[in-house]
C-alpha positions as CSV (number, residue, x, y, z in Angstrom):
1,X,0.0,0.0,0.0
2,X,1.0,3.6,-0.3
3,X,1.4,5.8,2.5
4,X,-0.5,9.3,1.9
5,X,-0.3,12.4,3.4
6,X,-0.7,12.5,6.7
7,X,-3.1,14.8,8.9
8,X,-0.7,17.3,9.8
9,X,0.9,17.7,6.4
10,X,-2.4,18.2,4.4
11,X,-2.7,20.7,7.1
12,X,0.3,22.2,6.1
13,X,-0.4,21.6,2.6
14,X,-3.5,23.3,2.6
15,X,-2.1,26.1,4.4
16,X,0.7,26.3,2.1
17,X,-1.5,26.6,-1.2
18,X,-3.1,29.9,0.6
19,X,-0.1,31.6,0.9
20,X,0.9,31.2,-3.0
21,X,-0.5,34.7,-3.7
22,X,1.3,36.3,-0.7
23,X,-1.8,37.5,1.2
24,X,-1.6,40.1,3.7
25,X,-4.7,38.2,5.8
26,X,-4.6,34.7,6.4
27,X,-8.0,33.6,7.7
28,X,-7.8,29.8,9.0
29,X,-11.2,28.0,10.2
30,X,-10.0,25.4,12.6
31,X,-6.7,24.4,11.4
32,X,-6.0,22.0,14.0
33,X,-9.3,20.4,14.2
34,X,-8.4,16.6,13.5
35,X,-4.6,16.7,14.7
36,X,-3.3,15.4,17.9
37,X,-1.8,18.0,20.5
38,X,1.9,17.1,18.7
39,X,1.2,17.8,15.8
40,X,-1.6,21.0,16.1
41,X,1.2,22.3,18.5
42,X,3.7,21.8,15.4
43,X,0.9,23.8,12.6
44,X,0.3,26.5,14.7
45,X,4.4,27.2,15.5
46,X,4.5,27.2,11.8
47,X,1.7,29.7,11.3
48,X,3.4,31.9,14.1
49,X,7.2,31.6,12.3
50,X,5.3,32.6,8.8
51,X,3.6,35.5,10.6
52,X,6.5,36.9,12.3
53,X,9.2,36.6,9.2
54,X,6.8,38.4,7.1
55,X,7.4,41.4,9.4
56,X,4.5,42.6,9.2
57,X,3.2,42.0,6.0
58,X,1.2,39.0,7.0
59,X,-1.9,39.0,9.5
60,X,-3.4,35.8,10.5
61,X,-6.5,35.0,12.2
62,X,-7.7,31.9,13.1
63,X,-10.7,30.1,14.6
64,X,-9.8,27.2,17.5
65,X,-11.8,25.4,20.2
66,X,-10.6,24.9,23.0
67,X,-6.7,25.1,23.3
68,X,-4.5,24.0,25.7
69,X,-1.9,25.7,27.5
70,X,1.4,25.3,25.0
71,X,-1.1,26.5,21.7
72,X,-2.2,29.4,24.1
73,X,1.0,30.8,24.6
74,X,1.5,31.0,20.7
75,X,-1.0,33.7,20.2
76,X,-0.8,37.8,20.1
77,X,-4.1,38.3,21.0
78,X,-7.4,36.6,22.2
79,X,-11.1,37.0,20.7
80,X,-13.2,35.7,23.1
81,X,-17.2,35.6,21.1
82,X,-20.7,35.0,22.2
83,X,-23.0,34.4,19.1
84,X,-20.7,36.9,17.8
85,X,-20.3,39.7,20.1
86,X,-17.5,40.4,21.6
87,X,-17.1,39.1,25.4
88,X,-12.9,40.2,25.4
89,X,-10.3,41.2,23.4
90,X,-6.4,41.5,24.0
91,X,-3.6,39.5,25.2
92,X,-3.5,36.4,27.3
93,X,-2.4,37.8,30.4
94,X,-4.7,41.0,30.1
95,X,-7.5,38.5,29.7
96,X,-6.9,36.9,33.1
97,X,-6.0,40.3,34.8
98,X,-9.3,41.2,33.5
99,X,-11.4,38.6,34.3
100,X,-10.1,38.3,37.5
101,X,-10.9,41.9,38.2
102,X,-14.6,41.6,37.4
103,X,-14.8,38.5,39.8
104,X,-13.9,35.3,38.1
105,X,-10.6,34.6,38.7
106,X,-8.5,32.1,36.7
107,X,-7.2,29.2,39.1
108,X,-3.6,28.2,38.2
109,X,-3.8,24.6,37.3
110,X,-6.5,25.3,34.4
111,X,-6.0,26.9,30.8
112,X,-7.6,30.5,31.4
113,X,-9.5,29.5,27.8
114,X,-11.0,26.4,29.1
115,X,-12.1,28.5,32.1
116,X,-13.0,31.4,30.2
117,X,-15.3,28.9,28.1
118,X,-16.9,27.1,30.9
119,X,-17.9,30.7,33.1
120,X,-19.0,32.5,29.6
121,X,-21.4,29.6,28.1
122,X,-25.0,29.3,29.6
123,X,-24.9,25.4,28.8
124,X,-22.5,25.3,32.1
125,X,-24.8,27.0,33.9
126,X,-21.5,28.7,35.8
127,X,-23.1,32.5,36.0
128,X,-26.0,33.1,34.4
129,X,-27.1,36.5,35.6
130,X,-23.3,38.4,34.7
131,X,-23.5,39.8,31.5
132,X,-20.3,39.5,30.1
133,X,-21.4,41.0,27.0
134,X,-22.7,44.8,29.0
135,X,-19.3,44.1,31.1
136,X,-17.0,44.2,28.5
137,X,-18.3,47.5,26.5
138,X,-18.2,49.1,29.4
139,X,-14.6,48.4,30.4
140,X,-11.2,50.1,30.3
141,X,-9.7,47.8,27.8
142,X,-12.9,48.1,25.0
143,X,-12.4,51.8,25.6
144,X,-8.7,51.9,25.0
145,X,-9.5,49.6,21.6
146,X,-12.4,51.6,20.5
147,X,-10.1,55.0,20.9
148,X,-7.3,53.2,19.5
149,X,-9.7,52.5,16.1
150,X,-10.5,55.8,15.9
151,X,-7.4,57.3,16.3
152,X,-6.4,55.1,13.5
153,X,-8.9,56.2,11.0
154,X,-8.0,59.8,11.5
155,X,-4.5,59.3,10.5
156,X,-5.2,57.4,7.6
157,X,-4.1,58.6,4.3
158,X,-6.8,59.1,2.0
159,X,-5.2,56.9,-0.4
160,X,-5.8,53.7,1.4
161,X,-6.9,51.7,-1.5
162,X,-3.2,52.8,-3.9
163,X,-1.1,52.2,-0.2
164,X,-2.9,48.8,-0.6
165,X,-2.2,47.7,-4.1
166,X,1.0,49.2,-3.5
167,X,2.1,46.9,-0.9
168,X,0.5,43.8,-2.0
169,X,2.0,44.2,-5.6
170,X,5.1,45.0,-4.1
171,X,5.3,41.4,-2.5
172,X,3.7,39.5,-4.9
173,X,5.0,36.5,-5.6
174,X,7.1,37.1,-9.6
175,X,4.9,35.5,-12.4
176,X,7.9,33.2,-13.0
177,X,8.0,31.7,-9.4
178,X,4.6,30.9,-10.0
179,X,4.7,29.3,-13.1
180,X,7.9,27.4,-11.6
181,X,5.6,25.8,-8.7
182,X,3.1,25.0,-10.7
183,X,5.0,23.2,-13.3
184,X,6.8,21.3,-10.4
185,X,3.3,20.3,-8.7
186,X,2.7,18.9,-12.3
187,X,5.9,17.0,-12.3
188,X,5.0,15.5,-8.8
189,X,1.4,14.2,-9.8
190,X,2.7,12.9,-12.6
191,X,5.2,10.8,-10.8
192,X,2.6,10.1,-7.9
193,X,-0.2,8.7,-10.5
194,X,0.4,5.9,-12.3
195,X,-2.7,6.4,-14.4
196,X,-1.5,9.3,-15.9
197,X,2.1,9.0,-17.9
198,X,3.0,5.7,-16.7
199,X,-0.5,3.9,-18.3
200,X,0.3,6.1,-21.0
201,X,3.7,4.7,-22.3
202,X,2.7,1.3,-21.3
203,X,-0.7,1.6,-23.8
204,X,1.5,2.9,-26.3
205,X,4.1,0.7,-26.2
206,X,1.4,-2.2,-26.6
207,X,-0.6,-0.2,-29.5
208,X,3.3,0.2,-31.3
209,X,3.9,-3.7,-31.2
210,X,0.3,-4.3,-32.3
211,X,0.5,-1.4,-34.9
212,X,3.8,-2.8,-36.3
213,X,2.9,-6.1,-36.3
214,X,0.1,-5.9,-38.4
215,X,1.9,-3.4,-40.3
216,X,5.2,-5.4,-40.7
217,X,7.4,-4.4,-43.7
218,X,4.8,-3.3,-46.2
219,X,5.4,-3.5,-49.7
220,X,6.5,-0.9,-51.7
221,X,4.0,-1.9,-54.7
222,X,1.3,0.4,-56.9
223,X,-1.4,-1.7,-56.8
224,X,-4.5,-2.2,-55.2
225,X,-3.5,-2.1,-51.9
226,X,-1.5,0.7,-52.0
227,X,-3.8,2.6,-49.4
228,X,-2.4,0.0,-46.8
229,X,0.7,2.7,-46.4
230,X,-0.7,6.0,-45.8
231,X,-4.0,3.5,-43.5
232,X,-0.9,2.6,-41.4
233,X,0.5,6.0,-40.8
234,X,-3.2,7.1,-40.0
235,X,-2.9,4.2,-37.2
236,X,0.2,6.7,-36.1
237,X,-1.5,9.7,-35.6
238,X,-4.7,7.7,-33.7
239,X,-2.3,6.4,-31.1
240,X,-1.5,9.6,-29.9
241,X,-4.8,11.2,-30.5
242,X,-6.7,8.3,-28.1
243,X,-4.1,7.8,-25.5
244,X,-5.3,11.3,-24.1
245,X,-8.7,10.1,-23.4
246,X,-7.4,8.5,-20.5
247,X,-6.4,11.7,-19.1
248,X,-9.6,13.3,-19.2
249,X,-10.3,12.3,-15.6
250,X,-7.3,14.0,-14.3
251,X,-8.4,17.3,-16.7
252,X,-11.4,17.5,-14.6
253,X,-9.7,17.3,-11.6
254,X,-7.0,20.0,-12.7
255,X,-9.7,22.0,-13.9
256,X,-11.9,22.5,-10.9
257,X,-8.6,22.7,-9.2
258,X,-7.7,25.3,-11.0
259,X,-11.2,27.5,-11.2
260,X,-10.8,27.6,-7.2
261,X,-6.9,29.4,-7.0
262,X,-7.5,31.2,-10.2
263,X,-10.6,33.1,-8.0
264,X,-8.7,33.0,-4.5
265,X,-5.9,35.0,-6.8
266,X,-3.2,32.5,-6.1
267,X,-2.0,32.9,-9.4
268,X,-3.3,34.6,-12.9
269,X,-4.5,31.7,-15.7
270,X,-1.5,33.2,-17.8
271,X,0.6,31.3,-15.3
272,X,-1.9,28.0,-15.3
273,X,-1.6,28.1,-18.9
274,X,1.9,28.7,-19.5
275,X,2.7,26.0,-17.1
276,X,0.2,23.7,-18.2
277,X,2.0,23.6,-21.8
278,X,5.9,23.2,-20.3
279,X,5.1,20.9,-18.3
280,X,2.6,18.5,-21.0
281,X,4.9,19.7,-23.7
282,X,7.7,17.8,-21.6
283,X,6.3,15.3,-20.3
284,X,5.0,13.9,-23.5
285,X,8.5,13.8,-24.8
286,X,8.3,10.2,-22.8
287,X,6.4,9.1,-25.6
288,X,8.9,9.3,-28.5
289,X,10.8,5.9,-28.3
290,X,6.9,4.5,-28.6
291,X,6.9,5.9,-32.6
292,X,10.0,4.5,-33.2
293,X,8.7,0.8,-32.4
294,X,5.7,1.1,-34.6
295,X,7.6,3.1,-37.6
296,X,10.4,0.9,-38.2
297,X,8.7,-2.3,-38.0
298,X,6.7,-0.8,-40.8
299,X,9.9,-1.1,-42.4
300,X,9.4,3.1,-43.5
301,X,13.2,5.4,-44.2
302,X,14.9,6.5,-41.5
303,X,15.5,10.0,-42.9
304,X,12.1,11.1,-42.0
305,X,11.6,9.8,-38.5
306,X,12.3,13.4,-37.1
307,X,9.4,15.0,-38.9
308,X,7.2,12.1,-37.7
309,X,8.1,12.2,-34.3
310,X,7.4,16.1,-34.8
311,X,4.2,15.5,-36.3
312,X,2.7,13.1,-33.2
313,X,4.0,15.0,-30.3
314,X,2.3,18.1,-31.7
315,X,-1.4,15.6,-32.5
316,X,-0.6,14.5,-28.9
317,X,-0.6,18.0,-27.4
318,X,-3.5,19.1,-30.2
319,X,-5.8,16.0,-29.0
320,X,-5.4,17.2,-25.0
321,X,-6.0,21.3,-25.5
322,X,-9.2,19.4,-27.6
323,X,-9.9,17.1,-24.7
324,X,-9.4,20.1,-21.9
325,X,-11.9,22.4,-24.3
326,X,-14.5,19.6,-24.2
327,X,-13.8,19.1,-20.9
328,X,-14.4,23.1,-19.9
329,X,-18.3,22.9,-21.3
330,X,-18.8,19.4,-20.2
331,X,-18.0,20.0,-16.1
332,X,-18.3,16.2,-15.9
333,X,-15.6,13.7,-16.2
334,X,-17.4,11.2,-17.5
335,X,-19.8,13.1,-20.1
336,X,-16.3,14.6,-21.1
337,X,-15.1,10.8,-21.3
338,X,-17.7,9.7,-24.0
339,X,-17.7,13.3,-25.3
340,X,-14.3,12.8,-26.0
341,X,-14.6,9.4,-27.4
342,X,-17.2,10.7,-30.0
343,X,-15.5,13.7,-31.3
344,X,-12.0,11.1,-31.7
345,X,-14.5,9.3,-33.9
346,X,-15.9,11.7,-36.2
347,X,-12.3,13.2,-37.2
348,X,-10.8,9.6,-37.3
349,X,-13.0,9.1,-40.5
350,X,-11.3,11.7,-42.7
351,X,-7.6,11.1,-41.7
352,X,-5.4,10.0,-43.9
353,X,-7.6,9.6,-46.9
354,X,-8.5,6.1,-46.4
355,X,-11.7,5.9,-45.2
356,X,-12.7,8.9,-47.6
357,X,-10.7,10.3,-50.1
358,X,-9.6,14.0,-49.1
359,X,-10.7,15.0,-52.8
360,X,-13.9,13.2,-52.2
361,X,-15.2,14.5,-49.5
362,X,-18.6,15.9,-49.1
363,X,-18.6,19.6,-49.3
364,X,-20.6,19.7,-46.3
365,X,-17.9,17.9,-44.1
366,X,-15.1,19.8,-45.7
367,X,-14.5,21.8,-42.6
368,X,-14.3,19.1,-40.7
369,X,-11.9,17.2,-42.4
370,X,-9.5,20.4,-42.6
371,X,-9.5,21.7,-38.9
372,X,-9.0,17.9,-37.9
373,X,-5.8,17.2,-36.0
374,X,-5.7,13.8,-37.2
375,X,-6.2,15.1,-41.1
376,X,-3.6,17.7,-40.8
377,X,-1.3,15.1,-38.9
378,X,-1.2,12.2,-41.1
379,X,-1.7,14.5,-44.5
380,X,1.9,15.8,-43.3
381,X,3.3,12.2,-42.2
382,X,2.1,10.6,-45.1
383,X,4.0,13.5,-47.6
384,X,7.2,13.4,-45.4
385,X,7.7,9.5,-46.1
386,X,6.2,9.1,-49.0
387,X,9.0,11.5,-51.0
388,X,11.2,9.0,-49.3
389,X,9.8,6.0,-51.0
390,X,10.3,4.1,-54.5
391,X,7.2,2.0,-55.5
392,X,7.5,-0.9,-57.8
393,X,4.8,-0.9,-61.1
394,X,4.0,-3.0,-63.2
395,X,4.1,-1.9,-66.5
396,X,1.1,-1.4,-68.7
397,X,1.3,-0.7,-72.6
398,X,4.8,0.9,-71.1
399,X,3.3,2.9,-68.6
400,X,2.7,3.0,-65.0
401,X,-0.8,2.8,-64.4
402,X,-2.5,2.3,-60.5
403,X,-5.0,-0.2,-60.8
404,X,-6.6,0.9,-57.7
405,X,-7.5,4.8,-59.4
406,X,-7.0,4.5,-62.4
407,X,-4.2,7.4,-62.2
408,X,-0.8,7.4,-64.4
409,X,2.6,7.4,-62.7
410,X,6.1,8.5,-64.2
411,X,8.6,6.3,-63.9
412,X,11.9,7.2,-62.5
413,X,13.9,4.0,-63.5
414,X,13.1,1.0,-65.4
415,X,14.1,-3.2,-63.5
416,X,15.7,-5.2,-65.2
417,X,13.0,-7.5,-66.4
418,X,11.4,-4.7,-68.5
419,X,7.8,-4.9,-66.7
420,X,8.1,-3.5,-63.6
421,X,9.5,0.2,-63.0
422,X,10.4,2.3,-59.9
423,X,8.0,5.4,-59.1
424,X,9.0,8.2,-57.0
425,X,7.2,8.8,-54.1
426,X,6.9,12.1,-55.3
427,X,5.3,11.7,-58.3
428,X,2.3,9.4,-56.8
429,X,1.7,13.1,-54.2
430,X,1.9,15.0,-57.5
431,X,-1.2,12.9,-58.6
């Protein structure tokens, strides 16, 4: 089995996602609900560190029920609330000093907020008659805060909101960092989750063995069957267009993932998109070595494996931006799943010219035989290799004729029997 995360670091991680955008407030709902005393004791020194390095620049407040003694002591200051008024606010010590001068002393061998909850709540039925609420607004200490507030607003500049942006865009976190941490958290789900790349290559190292076995050393002939060539560089391009489909459920997820920080300003979508392509871009290069199995068992030239392996990284990274825009509308893995699987289906038809003829095609479904990926990919393999190629003809009346259309070929070279020639590659594109 494989150990996750445990409570203390999702914590952390959690916490750690917040302060992408360098916040100057950091509000935290009951961060240590769920931990042991170790390990809340451990968050909230962390919390603390963060505050004070940031000198100044970073407030946090936090909710917490109930904490003992050693979490106490980590705090600046104490909100104590009654269905949300305020019962006291101000350090730990002036709490006890001023509970203890209204009549409820704090004894020693109790946390002063354990006490402070049991005297305060009616449920205890500790002091029901004190209002603590009528207490407090009438003390010293919401006095000196409410005159403190005031005094505050008086000598604030009048440009409060520029100060503001000013500040927080002067600690932003560089568009670079950003895109650097989100291309490494990319890195690390991909290495955590072997469905993603891992299922991947192994698929495509299956579909190259299969692809090239059925495809073994084709014959270079002008006949009938010549549209076995450019049907097996179609299989090519399909390979890398379905293999995505398997990452639709991980799109989703990255998605909504992303919807959430983009509108909690952890980062702009420039930076989501940016590293979204580095790090796919990269990552798919894993998938090379898969092309090479399938295209030399096809027995095609070597000289043009570049421009292939160019040609299917860019219909692997075409076939995902398609899968992620489907996946955008759909807001549904699995409706993006079948939606996916549907679309593949309709473009597969006009790729490569086998099942239709790309001269034949319906005018109706023109435009969507030429904004297919897998029409644009496989018109371009299927150029590349075959100006690479000699075809043997048989000779009819002298001249090369393709029984299959019908279409006349010129012969670059004559065999030595006198009935077969050699046709360019070149010249059967030319047709």
């Amino acid at each position: 089995m494989q150990r996750g995360l445990s409570g203390g670091q999702k914590k952390r991680v959690e916490i750690s996602a917040e302060l992408i955008a360098s916040p100057s407030i950091l509000l935290l709902d009951e961060p240590t609900s769920g931990l042991d005393s170790s390990i809340s004791l451990e968050v909230i020194s962390k919390i603390r560190e963060l505050a004070k390095a940031s000198q100044g620049r970073l407030s946090v407040i936090l909710s917490i029920h109930q904490p003992n003694s050693s979490l106490l002591q980590l705090f600046d200051h104490l909100l104590l609330l009654d269905r949300g008024s305020t019962l006291f606010f101000g350090t730990v010590e002036q709490s006890i000093a001023y509970f203890d001068r209204i009549g409820f002393p704090c004894p020693a061998s109790v946390t002063p907020t354990d006490f402070f909850l049991k005297i305060t709540d009616s449920n205890f039925n500790f002091s029901e008659e004190f209002d603590f609420k009528r207490e407090y607004l009438q003390s010293i200490e919401a006095e000196t805060i409410n005159n403190a507030l005031e005094d505050h607003k008086k000598n604030c500049v009048q440009d409060s909101i520029k100060t503001v942006e000013r500040i927080a865009k002067a600690h932003r976190v560089s568009f670079l960092k950003q895109v650097y941490v989100l291309i490494y958290r990319e890195y690390s789900l991909a290495y955590r989750d072997p469905t993603l790349y891992y299922f991947q290559v192994a698929l495509l190292t299956a579909f190259s063995f299969c692809t090239g076995a059925i495809f073994l050393k084709l014959p270079r002939n002008v006949d009938a069957n010549f549209n076995i060539i450019p049907g097996s560089i179609l299989w090519l391009t399909l390979m890398f267009s379905w293999v995505n489909v398997f990452k639709v459920y991980h799109i989703s997820r990255t998605d909504k993932r992303t919807v959430h920080e983009v509108s909690n300003n952890k980062y702009p979508v420039s930076a989501f998109l940016v590293a979204d392509f580095v790090s796919t871009a990269t990552l798919t290069v894993l998938f090379f070595p898969m092309v090479l199995i399938a295209y030399f068992m096809m027995g095609f030239p070597a000289v043009a494996i570049p421009f292939v392996i160019l040609c299917c990284w860019m219909t692997s990274l075409a076939s995902e931006a398609m899968l992620s825009f489907i996946v955008k509308f759909s807001h549904n893995a699995t409706t993006s799943m079948i939606l996916s699987q549907i679309v593949l289906v309709v473009i597969m038809v006009f790729g490569g010219g086998v099942f239709i003829a790309w001269k034949d095609c319906p005018d109706y479904w023109v435009w969507i035989q030429e904004t297919s990926i897998v029409t644009q990919s496989s018109r371009a393999m299927i150029m590349e290799v075959l100006k690479h190629l000699e075809f043997r003809c048989l000779l009819t009346d002298g001249v090369c004729i393709s029984p299959g259309s019908g279409n006349h070929y010129r012969c670059s070279s004559l065999d030595s029997d006198g009935f077969h020639c050699q046709v360019n590659g070149r010249e059967i594109l030319a047709v």
